[in-house]
N, C-alpha and C positions, 0 to 999 in steps of 0.2 A: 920383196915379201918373203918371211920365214918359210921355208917349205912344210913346214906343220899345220902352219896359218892357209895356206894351197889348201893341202890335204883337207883341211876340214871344212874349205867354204866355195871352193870350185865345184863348178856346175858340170857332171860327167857327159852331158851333150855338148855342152861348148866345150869341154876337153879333148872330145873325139874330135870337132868337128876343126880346130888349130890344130891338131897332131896332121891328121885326113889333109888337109888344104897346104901342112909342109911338104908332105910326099906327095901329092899334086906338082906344086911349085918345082922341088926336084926333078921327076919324069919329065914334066916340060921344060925342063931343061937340059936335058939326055943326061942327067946324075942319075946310076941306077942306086940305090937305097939298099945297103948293106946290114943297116942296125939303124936303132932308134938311141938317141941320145933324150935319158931319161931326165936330165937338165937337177942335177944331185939328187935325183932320187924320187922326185916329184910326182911321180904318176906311176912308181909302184907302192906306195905304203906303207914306206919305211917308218914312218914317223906314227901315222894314227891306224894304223892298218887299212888306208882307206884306199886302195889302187884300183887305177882306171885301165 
């Protein structure tokens, strides 16, 4: 999916709630979580100004 196409039809609670449940998955996995990989840019707004 184009990340523009993201930005403008992603649902910002289902957005939290796969981001929330990656960093879940990490910590129980003793990976402590340094940064978020924004996956090109997808959920900051680059494209529509729409960030989550």
């Amino acid at each position: 999916m184009e990340v523009s196409v993201f930005e403008k039809n992603a649902d910002v609670d289902e957005v939290r709630m796969v981001v929330e449940a990656q960093i879940q998955t990490a910590i129980s996995l003793r990976i402590e979580p340094t940064h978020l990989d924004s996956h090109a840019g997808s959920i900051l707004g680059l494209y529509n100004n729409s960030d989550f």
